[in-house]
Chimera marker file (.cmm) of the C-alpha trace (Angstrom):
<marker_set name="trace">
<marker id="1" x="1.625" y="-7.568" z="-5.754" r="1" g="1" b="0" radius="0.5"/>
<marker id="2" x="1.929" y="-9.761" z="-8.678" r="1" g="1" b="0" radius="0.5"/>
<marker id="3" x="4.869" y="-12.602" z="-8.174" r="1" g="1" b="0" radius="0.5"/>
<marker id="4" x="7.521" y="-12.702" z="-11.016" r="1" g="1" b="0" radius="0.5"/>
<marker id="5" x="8.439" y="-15.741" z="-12.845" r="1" g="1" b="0" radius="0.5"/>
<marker id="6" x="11.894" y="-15.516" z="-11.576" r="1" g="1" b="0" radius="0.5"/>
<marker id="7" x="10.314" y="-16.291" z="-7.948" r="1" g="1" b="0" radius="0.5"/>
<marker id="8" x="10.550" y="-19.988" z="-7.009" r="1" g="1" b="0" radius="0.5"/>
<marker id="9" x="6.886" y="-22.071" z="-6.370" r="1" g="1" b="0" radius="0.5"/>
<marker id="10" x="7.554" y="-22.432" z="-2.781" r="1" g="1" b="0" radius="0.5"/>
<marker id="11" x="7.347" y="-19.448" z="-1.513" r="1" g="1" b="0" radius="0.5"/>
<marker id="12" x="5.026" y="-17.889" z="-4.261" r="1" g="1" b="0" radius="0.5"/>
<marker id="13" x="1.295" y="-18.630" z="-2.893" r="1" g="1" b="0" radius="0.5"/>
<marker id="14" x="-1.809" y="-18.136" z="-5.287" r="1" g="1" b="0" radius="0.5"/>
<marker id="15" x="-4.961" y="-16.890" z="-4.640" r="1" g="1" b="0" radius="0.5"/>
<marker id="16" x="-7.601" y="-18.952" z="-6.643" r="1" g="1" b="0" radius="0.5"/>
<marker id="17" x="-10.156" y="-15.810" z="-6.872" r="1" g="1" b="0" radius="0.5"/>
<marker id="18" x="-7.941" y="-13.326" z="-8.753" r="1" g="1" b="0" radius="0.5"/>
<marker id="19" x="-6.140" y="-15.697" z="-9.786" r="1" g="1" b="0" radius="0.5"/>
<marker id="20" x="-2.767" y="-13.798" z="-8.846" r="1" g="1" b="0" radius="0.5"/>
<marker id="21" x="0.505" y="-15.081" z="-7.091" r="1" g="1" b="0" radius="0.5"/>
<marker id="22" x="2.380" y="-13.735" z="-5.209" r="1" g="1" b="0" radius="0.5"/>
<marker id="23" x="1.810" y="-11.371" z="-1.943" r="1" g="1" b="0" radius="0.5"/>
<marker id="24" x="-1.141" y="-9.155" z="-0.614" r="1" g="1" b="0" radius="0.5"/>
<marker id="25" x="-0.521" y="-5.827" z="0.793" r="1" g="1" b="0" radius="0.5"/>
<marker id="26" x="-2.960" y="-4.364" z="3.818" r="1" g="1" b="0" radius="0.5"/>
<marker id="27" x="-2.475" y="-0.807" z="4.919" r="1" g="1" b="0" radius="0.5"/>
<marker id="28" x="-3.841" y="1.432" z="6.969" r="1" g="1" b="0" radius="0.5"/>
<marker id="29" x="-4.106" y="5.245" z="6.631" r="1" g="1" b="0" radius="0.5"/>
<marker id="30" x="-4.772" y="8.066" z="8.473" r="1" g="1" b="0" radius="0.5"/>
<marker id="31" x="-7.226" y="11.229" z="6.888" r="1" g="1" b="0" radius="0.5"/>
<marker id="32" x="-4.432" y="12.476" z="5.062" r="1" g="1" b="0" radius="0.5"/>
<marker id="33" x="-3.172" y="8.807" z="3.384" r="1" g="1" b="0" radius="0.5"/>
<marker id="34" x="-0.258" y="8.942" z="5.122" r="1" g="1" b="0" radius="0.5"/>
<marker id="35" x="1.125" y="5.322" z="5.956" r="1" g="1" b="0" radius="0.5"/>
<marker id="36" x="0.340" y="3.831" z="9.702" r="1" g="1" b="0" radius="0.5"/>
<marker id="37" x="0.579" y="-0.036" z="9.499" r="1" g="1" b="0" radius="0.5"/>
<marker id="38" x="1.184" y="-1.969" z="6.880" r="1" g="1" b="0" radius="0.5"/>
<marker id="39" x="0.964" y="-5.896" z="6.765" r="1" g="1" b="0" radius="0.5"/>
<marker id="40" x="1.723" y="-8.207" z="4.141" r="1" g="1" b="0" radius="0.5"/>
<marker id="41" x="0.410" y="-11.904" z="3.519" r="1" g="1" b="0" radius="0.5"/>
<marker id="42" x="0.560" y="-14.981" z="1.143" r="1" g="1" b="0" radius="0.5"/>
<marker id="43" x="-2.010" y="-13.741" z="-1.872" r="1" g="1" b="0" radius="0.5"/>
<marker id="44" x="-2.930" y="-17.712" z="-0.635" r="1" g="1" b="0" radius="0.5"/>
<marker id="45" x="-4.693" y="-15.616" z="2.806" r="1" g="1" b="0" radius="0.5"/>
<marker id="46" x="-8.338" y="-14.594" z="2.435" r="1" g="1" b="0" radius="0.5"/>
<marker id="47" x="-8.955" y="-10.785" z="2.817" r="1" g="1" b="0" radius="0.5"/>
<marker id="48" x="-11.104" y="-10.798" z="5.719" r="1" g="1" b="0" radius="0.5"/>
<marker id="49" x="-8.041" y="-12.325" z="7.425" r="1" g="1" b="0" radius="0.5"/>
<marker id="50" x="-5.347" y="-10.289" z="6.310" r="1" g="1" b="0" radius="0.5"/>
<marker id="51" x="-7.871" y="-7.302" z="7.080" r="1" g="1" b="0" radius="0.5"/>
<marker id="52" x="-8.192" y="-8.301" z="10.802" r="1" g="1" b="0" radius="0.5"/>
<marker id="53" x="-4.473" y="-8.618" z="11.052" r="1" g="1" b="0" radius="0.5"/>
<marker id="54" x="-4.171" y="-5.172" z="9.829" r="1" g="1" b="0" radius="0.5"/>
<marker id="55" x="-6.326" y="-3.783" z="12.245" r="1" g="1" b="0" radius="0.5"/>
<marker id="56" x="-5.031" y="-5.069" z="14.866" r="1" g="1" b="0" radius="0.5"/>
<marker id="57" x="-1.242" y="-4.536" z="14.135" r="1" g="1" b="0" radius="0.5"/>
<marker id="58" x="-2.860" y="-0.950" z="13.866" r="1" g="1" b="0" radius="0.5"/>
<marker id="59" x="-3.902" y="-0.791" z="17.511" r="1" g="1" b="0" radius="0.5"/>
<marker id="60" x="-0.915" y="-2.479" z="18.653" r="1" g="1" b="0" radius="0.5"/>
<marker id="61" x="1.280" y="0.577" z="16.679" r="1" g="1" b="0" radius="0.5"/>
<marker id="62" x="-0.871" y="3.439" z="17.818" r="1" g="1" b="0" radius="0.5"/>
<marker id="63" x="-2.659" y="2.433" z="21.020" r="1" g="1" b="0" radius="0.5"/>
<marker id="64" x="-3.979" y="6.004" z="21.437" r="1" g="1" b="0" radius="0.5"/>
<marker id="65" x="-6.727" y="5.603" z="18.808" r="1" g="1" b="0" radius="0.5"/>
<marker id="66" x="-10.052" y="6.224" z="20.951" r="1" g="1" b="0" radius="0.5"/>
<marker id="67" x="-13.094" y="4.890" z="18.252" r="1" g="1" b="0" radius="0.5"/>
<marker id="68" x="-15.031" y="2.926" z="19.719" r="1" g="1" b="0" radius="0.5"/>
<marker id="69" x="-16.779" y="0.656" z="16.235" r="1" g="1" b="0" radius="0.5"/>
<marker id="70" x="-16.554" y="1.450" z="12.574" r="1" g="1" b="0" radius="0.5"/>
<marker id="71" x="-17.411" y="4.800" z="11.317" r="1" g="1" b="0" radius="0.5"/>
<marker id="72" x="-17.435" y="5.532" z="7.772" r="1" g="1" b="0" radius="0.5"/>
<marker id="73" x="-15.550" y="8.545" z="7.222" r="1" g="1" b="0" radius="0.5"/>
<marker id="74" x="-16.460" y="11.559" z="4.553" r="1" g="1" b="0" radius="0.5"/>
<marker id="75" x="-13.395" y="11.053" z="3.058" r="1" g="1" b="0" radius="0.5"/>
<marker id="76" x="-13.630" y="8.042" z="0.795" r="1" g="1" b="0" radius="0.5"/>
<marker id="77" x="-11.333" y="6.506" z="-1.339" r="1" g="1" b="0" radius="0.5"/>
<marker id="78" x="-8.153" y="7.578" z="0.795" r="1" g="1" b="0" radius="0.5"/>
<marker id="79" x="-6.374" y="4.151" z="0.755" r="1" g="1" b="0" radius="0.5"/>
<marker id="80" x="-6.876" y="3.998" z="-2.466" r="1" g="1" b="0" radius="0.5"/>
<marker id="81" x="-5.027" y="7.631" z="-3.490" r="1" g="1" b="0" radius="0.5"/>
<marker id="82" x="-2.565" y="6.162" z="-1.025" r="1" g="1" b="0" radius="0.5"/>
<marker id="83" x="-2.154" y="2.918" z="-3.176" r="1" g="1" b="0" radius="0.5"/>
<marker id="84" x="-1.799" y="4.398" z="-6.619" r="1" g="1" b="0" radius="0.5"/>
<marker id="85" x="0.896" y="6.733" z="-5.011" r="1" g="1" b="0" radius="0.5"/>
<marker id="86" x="2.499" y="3.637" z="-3.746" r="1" g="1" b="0" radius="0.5"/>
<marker id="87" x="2.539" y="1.883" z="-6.762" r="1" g="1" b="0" radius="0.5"/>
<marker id="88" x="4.054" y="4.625" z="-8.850" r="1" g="1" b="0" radius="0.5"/>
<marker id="89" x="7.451" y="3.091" z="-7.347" r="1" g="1" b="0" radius="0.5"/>
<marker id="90" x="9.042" y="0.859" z="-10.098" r="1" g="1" b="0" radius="0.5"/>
<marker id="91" x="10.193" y="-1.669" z="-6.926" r="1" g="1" b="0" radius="0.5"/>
<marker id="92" x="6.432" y="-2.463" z="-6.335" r="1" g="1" b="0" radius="0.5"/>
<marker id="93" x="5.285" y="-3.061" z="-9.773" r="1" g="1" b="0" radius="0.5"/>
<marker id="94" x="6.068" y="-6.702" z="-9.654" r="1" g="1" b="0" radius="0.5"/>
<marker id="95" x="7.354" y="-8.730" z="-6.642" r="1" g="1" b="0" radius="0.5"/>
<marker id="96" x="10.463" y="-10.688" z="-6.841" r="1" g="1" b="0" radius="0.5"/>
<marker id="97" x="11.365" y="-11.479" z="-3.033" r="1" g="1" b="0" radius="0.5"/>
<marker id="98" x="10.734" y="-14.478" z="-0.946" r="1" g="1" b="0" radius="0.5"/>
<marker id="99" x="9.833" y="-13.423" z="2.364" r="1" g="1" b="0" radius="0.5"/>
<marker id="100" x="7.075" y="-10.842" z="3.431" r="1" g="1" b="0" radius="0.5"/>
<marker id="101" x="9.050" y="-8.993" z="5.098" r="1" g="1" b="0" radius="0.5"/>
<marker id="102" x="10.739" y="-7.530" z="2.560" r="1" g="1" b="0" radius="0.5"/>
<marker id="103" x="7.643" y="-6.071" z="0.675" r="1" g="1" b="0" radius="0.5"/>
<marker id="104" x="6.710" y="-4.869" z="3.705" r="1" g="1" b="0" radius="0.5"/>
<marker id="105" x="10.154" y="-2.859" z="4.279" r="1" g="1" b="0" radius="0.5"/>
<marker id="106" x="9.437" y="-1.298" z="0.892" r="1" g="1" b="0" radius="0.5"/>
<marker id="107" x="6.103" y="-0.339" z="1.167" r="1" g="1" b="0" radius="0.5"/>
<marker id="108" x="7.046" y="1.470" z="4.701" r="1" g="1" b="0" radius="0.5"/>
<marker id="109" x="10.586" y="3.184" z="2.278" r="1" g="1" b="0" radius="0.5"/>
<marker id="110" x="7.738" y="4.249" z="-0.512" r="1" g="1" b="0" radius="0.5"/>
<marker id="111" x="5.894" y="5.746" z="2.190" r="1" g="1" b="0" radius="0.5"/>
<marker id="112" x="8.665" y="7.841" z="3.748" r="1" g="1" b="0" radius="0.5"/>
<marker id="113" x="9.611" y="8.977" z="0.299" r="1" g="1" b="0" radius="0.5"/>
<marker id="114" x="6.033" y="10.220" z="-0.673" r="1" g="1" b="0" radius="0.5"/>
<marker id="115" x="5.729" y="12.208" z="2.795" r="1" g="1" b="0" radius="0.5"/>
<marker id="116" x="9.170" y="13.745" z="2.550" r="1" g="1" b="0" radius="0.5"/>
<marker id="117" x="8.567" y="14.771" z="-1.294" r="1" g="1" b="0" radius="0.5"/>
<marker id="118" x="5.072" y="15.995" z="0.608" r="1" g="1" b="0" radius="0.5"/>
<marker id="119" x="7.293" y="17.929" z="3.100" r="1" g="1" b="0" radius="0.5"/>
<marker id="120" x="10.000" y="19.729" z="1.052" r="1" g="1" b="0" radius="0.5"/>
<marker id="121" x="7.587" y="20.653" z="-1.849" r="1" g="1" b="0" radius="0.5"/>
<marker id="122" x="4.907" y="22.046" z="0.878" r="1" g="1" b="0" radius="0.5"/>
<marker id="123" x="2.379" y="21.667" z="-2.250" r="1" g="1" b="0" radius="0.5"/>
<marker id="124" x="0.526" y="18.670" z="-4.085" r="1" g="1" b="0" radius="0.5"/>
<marker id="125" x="2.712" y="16.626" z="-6.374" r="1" g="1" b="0" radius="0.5"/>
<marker id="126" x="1.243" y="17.167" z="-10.044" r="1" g="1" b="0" radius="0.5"/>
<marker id="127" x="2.329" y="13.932" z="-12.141" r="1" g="1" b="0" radius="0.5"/>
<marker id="128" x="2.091" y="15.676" z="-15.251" r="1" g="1" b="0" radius="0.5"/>
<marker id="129" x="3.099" y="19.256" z="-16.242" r="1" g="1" b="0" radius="0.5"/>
<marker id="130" x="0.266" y="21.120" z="-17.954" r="1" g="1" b="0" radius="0.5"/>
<marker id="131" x="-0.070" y="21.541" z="-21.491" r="1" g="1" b="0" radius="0.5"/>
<marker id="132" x="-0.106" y="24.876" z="-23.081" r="1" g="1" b="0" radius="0.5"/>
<marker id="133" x="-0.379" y="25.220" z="-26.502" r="1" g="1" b="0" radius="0.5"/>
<marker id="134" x="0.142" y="28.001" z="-29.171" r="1" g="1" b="0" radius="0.5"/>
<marker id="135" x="-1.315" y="28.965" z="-32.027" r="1" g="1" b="0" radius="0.5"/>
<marker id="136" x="0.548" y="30.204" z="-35.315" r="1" g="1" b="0" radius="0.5"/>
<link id1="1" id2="2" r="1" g="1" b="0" radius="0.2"/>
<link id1="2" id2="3" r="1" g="1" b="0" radius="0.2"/>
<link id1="3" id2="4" r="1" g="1" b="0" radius="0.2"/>
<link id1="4" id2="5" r="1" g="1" b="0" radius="0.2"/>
<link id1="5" id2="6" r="1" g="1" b="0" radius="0.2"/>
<link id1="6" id2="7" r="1" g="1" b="0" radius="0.2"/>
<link id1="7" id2="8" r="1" g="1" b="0" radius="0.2"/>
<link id1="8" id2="9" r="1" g="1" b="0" radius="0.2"/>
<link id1="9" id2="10" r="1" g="1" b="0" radius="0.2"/>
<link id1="10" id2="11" r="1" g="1" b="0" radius="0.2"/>
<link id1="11" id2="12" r="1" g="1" b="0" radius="0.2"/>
<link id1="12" id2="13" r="1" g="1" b="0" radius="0.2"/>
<link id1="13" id2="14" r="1" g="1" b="0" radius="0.2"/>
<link id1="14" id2="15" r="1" g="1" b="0" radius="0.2"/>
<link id1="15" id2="16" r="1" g="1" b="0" radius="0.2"/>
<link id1="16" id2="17" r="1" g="1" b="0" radius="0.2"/>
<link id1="17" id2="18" r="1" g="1" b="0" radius="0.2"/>
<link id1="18" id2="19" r="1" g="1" b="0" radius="0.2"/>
<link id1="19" id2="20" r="1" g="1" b="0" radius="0.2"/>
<link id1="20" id2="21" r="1" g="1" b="0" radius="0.2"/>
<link id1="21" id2="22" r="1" g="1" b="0" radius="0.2"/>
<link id1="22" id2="23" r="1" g="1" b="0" radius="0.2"/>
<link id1="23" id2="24" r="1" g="1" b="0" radius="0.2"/>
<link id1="24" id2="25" r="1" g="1" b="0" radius="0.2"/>
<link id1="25" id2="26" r="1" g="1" b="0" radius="0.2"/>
<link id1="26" id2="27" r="1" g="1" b="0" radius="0.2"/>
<link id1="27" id2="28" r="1" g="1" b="0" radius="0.2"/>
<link id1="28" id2="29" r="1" g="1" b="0" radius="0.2"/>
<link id1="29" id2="30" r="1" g="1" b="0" radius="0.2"/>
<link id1="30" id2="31" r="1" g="1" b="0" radius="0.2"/>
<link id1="31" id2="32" r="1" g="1" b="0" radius="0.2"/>
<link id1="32" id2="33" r="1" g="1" b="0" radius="0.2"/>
<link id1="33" id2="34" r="1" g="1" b="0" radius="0.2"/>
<link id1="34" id2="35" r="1" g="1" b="0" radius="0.2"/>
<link id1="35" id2="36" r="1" g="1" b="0" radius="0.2"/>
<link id1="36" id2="37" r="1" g="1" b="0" radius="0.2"/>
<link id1="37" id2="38" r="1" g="1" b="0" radius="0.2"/>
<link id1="38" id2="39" r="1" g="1" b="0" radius="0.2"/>
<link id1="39" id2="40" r="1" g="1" b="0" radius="0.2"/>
<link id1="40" id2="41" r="1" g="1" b="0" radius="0.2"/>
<link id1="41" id2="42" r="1" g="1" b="0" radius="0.2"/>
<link id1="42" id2="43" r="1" g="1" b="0" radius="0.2"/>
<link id1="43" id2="44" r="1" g="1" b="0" radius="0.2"/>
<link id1="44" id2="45" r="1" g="1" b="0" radius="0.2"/>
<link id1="45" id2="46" r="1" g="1" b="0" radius="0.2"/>
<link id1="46" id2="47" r="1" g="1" b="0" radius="0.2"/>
<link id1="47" id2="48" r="1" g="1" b="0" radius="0.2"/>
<link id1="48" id2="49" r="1" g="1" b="0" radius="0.2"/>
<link id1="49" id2="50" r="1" g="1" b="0" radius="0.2"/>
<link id1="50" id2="51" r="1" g="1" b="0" radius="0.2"/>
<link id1="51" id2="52" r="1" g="1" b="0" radius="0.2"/>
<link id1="52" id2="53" r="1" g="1" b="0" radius="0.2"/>
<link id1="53" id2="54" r="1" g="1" b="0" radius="0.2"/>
<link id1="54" id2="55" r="1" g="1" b="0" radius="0.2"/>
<link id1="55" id2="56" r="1" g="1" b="0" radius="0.2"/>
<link id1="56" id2="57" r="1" g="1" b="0" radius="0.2"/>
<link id1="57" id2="58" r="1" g="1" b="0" radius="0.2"/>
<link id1="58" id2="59" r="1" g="1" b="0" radius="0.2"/>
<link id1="59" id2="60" r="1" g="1" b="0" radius="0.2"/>
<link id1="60" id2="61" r="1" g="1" b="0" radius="0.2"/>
<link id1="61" id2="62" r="1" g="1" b="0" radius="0.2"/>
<link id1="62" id2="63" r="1" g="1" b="0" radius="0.2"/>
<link id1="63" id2="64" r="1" g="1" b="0" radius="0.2"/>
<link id1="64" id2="65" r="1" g="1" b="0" radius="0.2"/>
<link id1="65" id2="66" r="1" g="1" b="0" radius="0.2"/>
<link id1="66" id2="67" r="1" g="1" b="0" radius="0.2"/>
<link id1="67" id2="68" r="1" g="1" b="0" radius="0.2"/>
<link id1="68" id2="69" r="1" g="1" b="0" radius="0.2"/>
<link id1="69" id2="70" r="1" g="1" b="0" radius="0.2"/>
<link id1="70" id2="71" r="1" g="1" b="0" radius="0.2"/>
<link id1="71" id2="72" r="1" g="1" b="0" radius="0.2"/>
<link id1="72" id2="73" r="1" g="1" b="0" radius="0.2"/>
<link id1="73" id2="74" r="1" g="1" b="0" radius="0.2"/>
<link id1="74" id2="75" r="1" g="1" b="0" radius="0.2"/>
<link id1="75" id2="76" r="1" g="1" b="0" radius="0.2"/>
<link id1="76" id2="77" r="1" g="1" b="0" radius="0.2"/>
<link id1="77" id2="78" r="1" g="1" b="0" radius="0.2"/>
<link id1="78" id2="79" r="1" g="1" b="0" radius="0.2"/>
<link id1="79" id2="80" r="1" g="1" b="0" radius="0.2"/>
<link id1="80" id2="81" r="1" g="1" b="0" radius="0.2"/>
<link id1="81" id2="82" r="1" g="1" b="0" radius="0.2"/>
<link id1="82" id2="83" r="1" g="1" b="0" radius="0.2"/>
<link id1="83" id2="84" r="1" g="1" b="0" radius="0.2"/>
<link id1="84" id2="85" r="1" g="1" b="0" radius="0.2"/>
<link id1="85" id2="86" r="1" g="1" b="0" radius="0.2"/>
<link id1="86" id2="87" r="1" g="1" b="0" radius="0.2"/>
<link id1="87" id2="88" r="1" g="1" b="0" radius="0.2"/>
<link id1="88" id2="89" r="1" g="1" b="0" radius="0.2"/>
<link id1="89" id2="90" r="1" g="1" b="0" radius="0.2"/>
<link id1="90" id2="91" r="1" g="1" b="0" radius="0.2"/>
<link id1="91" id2="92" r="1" g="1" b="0" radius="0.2"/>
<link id1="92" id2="93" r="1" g="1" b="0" radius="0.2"/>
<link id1="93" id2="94" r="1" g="1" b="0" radius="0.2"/>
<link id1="94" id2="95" r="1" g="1" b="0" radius="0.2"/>
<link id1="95" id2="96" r="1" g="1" b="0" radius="0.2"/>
<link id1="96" id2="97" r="1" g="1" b="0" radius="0.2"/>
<link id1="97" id2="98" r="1" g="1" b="0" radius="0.2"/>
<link id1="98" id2="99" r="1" g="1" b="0" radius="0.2"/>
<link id1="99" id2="100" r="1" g="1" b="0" radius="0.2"/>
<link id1="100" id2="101" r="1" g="1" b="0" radius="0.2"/>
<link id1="101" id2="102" r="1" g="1" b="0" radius="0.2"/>
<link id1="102" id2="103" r="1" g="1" b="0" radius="0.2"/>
<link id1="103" id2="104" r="1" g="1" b="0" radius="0.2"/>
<link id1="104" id2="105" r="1" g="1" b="0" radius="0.2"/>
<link id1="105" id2="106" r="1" g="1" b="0" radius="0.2"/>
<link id1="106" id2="107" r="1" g="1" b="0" radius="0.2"/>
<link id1="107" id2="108" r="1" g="1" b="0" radius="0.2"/>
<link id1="108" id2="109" r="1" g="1" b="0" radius="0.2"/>
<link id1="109" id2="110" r="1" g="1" b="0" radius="0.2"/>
<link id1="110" id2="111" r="1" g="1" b="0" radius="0.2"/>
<link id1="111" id2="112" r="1" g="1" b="0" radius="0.2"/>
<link id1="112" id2="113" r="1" g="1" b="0" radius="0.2"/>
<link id1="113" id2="114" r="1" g="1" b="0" radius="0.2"/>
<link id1="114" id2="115" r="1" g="1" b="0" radius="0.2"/>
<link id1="115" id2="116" r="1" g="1" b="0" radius="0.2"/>
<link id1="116" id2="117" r="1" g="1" b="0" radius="0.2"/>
<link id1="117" id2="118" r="1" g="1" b="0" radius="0.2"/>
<link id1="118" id2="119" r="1" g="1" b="0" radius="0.2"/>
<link id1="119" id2="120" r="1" g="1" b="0" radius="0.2"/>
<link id1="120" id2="121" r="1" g="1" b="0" radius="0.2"/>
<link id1="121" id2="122" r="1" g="1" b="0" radius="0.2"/>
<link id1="122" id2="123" r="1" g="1" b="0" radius="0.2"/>
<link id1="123" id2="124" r="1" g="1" b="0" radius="0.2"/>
<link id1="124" id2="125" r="1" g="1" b="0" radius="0.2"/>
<link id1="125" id2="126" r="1" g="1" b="0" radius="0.2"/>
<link id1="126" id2="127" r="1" g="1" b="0" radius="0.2"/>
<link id1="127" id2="128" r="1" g="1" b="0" radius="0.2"/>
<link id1="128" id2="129" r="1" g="1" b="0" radius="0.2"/>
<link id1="129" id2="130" r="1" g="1" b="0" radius="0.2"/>
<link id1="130" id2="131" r="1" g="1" b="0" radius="0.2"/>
<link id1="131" id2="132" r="1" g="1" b="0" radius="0.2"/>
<link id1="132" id2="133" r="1" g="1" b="0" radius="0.2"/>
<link id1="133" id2="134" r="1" g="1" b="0" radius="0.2"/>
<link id1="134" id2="135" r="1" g="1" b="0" radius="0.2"/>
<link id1="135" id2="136" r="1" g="1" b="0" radius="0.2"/>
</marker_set>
């Protein structure tokens, strides 16, 4: 999450290789991109870090996860879907608070929103209504 301008220098890190400020948001999903852990770091952390922190906040949450190694699963691109639907929340556009905790506590109240608009609707959320068009 991009820092705003509004956000004082000492608590905004940056990270030199996307040369961003502000935080970094890890999460991890299950099959259906629904929210297990999230973690959130200084954009100053390097991924690989902030990645094993994930992890094992992960298997500290749910203990009852039995893989043994990585497995690539058939369905790609899951924390990704779970991202943009994340970020379609106006709060996590652009970060304006000091502490990590904070972005964390949203990311967790995007996440409950998403799987009770999931619930109630009992189908897919469309973003867009489909055009129809007519012809005179």
């Amino acid at each position: 999450m991009k820092g705003g301008d509004t956000v004082g220098t000492g608590s905004r890190r940056y990270d030199a290789g996307k040369k961003a400020n502000g935080w970094k948001g890890f999460i991890v999903t299950d099959t259906l991109g629904l929210l297990v852990t999230v973690w959130v770091l200084a954009a100053s952390w390097q991924d690989r870090d902030g990645a094993k922190s994930a992890l094992v906040a992960t298997s500290l949450a749910a203990p009852s996860m039995r893989q043994k190694g990585f497995a690539v699963h058939p369905r790609r691109w899951v924390v990704e879907r779970t991202f943009a639907w994340l970020t379609a929340h106006r709060r996590l556009a652009r970060d304006y608070e000091r502490i990590p905790e904070v972005p964390e506590a949203i990311i967790c109240l995007a996440a409950i929103a998403g799987m009770d608009r999931r619930i109630t609707r009992g189908t897919p959320v469309r973003r867009q209504a489909p055009r129809t068009f007519t012809w005179s």
